[in-house]
Structures are given as C-alpha cells and as structure tokens.
Biopython code that builds the backbone (N, CA, C, O; Angstrom):
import numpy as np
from Bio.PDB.StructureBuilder import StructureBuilder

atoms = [
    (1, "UNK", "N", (173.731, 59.216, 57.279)),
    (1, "UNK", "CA", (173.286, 57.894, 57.669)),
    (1, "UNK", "C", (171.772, 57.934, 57.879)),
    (1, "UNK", "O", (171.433, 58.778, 58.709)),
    (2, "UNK", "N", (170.660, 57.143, 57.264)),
    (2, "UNK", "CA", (169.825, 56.874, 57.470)),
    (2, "UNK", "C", (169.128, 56.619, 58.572)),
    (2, "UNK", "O", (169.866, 55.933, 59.279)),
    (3, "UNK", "N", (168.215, 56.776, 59.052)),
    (3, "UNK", "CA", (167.321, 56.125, 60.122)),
    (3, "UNK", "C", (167.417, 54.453, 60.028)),
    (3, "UNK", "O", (167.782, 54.016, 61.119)),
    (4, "UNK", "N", (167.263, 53.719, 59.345)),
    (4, "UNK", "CA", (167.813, 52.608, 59.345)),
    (4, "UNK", "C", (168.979, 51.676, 59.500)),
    (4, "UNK", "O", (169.145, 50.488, 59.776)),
    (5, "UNK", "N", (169.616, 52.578, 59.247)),
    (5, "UNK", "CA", (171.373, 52.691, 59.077)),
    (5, "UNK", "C", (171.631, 52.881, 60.672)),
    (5, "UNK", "O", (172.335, 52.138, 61.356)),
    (6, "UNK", "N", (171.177, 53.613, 60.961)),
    (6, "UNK", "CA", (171.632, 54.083, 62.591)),
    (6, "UNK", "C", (171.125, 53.071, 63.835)),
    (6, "UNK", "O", (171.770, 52.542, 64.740)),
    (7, "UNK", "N", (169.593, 53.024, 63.471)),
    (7, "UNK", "CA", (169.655, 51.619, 64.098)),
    (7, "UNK", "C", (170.002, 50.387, 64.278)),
    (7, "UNK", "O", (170.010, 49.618, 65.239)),
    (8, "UNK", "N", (170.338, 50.325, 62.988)),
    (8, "UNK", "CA", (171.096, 48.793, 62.711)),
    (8, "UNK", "C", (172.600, 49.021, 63.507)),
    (8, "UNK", "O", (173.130, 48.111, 64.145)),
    (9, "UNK", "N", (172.998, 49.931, 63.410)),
    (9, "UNK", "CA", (174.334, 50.656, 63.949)),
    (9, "UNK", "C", (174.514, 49.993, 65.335)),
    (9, "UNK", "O", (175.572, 49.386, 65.500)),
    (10, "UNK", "N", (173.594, 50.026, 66.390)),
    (10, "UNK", "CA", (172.942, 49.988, 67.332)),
    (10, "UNK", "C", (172.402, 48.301, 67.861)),
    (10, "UNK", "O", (172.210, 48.254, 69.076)),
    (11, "UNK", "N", (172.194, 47.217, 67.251)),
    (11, "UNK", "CA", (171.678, 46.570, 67.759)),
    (11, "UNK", "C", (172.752, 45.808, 68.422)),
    (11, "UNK", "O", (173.918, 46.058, 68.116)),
    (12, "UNK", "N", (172.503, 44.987, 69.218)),
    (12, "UNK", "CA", (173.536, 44.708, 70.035)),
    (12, "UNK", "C", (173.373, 42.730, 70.117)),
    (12, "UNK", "O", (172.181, 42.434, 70.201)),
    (13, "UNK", "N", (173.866, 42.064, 70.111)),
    (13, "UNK", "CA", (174.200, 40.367, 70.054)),
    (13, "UNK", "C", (175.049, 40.167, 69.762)),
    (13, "UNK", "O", (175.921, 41.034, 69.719)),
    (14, "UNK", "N", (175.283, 38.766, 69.357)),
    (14, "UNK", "CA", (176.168, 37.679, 68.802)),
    (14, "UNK", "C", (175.750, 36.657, 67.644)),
    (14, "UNK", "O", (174.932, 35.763, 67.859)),
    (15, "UNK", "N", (176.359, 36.846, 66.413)),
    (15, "UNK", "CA", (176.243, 35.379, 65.776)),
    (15, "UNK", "C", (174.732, 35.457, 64.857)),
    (15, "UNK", "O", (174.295, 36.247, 64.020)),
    (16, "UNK", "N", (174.204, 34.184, 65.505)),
    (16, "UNK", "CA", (172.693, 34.068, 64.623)),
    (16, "UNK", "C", (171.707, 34.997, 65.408)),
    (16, "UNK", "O", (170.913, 35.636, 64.717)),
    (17, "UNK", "N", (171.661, 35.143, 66.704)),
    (17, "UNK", "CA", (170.845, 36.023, 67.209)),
    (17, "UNK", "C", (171.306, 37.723, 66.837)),
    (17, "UNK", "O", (170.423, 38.570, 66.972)),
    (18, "UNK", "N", (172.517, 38.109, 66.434)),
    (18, "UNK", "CA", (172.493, 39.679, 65.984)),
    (18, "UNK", "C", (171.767, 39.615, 64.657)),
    (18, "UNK", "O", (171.079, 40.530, 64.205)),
    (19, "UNK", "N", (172.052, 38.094, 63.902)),
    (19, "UNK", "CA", (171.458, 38.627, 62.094)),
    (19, "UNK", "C", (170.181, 38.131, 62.920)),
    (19, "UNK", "O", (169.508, 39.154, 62.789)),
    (20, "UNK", "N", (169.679, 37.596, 63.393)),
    (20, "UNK", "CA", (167.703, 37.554, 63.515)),
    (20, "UNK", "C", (167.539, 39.184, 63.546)),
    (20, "UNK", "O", (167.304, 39.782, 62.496)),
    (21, "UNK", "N", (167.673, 39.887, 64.807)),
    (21, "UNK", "CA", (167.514, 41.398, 65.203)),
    (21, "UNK", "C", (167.855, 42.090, 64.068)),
    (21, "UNK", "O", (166.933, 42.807, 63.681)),
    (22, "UNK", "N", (169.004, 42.141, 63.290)),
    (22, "UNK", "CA", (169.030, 42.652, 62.160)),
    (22, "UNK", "C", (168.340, 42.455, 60.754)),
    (22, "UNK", "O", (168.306, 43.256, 59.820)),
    (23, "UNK", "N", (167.835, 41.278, 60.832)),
    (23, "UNK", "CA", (166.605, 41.361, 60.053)),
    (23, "UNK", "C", (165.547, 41.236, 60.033)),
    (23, "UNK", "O", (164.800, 40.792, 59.160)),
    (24, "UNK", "N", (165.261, 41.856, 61.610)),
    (24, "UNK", "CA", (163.574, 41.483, 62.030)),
    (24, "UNK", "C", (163.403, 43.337, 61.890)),
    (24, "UNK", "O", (162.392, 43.833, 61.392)),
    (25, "UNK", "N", (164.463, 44.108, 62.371)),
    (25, "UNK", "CA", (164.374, 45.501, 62.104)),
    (25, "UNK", "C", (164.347, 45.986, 60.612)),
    (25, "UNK", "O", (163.680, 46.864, 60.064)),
    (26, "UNK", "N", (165.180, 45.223, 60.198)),
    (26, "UNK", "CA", (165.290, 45.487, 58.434)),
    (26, "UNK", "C", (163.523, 45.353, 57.846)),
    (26, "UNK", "O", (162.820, 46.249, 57.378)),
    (27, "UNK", "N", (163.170, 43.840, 58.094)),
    (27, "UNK", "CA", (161.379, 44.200, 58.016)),
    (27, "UNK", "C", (160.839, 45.082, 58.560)),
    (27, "UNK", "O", (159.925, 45.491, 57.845)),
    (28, "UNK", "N", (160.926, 45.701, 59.619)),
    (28, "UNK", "CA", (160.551, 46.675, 60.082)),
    (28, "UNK", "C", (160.387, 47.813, 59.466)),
    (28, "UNK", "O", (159.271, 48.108, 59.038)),
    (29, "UNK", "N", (161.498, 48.677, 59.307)),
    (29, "UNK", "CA", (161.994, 49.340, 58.456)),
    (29, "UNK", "C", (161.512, 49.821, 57.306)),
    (29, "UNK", "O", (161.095, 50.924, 56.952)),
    (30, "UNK", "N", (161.704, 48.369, 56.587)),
    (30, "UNK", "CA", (160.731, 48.736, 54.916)),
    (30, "UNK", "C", (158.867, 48.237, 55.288)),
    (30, "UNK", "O", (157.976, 48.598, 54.519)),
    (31, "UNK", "N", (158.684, 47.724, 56.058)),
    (31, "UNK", "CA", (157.410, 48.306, 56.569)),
    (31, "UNK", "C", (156.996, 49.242, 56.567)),
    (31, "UNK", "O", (156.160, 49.604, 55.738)),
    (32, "UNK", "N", (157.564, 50.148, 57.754)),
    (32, "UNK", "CA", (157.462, 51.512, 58.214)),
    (32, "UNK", "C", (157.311, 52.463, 56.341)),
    (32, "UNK", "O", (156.298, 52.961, 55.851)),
    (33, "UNK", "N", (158.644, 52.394, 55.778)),
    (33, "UNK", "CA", (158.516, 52.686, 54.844)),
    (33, "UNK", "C", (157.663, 52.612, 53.802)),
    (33, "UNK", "O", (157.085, 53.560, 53.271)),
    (34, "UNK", "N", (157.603, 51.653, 53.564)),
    (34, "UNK", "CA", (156.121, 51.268, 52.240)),
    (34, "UNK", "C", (154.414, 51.092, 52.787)),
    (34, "UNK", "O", (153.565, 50.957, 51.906)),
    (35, "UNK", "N", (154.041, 51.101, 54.037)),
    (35, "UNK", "CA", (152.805, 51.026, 54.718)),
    (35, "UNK", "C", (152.699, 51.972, 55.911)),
    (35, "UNK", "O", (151.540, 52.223, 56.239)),
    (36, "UNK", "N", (153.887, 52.683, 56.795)),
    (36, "UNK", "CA", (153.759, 53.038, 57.846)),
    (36, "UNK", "C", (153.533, 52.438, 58.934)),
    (36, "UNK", "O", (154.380, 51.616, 59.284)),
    (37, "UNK", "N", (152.488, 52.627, 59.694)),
    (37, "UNK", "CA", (152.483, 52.111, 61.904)),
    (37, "UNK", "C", (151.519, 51.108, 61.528)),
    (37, "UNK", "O", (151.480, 50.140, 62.286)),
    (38, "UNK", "N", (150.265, 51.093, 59.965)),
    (38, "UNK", "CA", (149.679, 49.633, 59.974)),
    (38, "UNK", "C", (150.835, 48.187, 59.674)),
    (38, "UNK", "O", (151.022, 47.141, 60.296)),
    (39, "UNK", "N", (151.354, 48.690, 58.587)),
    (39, "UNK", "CA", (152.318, 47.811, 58.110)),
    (39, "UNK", "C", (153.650, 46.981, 59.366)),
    (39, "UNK", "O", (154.086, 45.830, 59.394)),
    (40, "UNK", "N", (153.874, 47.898, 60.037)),
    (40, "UNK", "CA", (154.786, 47.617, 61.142)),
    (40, "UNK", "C", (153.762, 46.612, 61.827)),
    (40, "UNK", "O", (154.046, 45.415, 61.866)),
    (41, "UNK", "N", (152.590, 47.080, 62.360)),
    (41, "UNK", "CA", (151.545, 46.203, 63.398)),
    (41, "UNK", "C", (151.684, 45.013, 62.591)),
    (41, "UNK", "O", (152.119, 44.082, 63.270)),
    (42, "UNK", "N", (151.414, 44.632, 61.074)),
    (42, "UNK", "CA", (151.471, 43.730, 60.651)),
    (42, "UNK", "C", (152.732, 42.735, 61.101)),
    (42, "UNK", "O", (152.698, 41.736, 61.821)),
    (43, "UNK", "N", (153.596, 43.218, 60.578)),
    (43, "UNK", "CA", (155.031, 42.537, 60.621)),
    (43, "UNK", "C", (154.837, 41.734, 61.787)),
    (43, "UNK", "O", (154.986, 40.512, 61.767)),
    (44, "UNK", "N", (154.434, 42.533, 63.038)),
    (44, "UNK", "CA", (154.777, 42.284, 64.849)),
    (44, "UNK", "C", (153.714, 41.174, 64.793)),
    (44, "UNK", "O", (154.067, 40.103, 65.286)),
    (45, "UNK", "N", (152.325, 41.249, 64.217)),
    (45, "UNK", "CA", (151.039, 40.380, 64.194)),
    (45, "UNK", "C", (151.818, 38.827, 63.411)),
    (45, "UNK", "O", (151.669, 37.650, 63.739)),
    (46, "UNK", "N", (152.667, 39.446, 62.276)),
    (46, "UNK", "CA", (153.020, 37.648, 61.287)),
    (46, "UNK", "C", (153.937, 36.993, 62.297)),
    (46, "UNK", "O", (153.971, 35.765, 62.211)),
    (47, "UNK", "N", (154.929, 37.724, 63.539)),
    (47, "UNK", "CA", (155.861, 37.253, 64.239)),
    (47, "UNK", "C", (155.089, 36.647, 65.217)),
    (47, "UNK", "O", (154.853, 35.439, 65.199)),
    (48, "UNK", "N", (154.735, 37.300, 65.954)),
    (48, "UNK", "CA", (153.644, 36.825, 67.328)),
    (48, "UNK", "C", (153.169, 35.981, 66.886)),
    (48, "UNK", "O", (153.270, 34.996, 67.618)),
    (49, "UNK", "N", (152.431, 35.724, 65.623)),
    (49, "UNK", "CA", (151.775, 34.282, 65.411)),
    (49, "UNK", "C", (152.495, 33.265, 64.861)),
    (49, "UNK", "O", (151.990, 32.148, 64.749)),
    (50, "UNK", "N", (153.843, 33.548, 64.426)),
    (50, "UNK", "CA", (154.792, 32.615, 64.269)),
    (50, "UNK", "C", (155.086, 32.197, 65.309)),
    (50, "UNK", "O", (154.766, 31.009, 65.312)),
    (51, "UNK", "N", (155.622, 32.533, 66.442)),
    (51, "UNK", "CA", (156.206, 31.967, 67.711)),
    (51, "UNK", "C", (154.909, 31.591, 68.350)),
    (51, "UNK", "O", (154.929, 30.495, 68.911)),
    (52, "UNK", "N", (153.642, 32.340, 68.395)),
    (52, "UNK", "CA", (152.512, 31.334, 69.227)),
    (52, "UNK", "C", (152.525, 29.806, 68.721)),
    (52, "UNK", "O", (152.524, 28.885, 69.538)),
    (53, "UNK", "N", (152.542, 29.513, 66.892)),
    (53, "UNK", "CA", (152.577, 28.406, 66.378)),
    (53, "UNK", "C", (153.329, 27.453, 66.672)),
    (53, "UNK", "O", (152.904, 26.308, 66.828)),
    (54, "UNK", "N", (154.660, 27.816, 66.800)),
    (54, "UNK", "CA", (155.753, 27.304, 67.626)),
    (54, "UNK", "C", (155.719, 26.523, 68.668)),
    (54, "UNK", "O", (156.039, 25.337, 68.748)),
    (55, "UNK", "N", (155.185, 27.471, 69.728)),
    (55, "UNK", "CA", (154.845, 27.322, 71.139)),
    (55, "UNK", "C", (153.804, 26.161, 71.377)),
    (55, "UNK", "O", (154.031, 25.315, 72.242)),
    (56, "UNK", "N", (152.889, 26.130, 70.761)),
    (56, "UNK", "CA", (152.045, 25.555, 70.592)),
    (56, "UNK", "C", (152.427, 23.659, 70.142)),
    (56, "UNK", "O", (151.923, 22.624, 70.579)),
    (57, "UNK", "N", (153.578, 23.910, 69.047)),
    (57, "UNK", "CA", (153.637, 22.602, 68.873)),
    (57, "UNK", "C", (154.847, 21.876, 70.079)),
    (57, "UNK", "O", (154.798, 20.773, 70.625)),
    (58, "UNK", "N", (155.871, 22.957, 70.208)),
    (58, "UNK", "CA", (156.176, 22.535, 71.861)),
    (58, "UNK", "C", (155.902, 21.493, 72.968)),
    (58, "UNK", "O", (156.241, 20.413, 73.450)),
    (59, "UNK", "N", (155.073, 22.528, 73.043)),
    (59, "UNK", "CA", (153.442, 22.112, 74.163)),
    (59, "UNK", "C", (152.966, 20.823, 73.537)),
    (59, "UNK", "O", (153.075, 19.720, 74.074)),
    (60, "UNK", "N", (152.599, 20.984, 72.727)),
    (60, "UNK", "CA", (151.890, 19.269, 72.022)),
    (60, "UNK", "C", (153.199, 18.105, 71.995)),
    (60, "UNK", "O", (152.955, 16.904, 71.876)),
    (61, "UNK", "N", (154.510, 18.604, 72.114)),
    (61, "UNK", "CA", (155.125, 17.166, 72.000)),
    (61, "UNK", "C", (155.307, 16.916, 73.468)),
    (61, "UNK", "O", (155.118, 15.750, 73.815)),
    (62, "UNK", "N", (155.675, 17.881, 74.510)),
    (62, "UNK", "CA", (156.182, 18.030, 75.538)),
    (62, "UNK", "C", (154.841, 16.924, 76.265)),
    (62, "UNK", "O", (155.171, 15.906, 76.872)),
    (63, "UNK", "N", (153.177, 17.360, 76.065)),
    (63, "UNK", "CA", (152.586, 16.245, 76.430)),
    (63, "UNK", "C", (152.057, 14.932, 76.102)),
    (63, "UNK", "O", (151.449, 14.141, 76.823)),
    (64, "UNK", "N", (152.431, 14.837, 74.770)),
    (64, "UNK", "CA", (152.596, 13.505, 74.193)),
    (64, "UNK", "C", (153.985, 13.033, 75.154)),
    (64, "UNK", "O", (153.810, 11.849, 75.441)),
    (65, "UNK", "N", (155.014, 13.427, 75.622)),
    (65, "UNK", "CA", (155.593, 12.541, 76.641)),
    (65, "UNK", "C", (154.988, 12.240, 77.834)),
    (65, "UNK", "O", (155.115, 11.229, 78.526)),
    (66, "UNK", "N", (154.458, 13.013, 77.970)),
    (66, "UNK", "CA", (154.048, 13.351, 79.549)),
    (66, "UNK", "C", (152.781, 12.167, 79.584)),
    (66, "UNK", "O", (152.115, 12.006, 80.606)),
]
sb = StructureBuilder()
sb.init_structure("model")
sb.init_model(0)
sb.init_chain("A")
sb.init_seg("    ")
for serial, (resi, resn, name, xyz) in enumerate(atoms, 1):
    if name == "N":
        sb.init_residue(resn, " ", resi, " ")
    sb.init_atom(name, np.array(xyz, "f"), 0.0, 1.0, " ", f" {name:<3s}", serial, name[0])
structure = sb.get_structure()
C-alpha cells in the first residue's frame, strides 16, 4: 500500500465532507509527487485564497443587510 493509499485509508467523515478531505489530500499527494514541499505550499496557498474569497463575499452580503 502506498503512502497515499494509507492515508486515504485514514481519513475520517461523512458523505460530501469525507470526498472534500479525500480529494483535497489526493491534490496533495500528486503535488508532493510531481513538485514536492513547493508544490504542496502551492495547493494550501490556491485553497486559503479560495476560502478568503469566499469569506469575503459573505461579509459583503451579510453587510449589504445590515
């Protein structure tokens, strides 16, 4: 069993939140693989700024009620 294989083995949820984790590690993974610890930083850098973007528009509707 792979290093990938084993972790995936391992992650622990339900439903849509186990396949997110299972394919946020799967990017991971072939990160690690095809770039190494820059490529991984990447991955974590495209996520973090996905959910800041997110957050952000949140925030902008939440005070357009307000």
């Amino acid at each position: 069993m792979s290093r990938g294989e084993s972790v995936t083995s391992k992650i622990e949820g339900k439903g849509n939140e186990l396949n997110r984790r299972i394919k946020l590690w799967g990017e991971i993974d072939v990160a690690y693989e095809t770039g190494g610890e820059k490529a991984v930083e990447g991955v974590f850098t495209e996520h973090s700024d996905n959910i800041t973007k997110e957050f952000e528009k949140l925030l902008k509707k939440i005070r357009e009620k307000l």
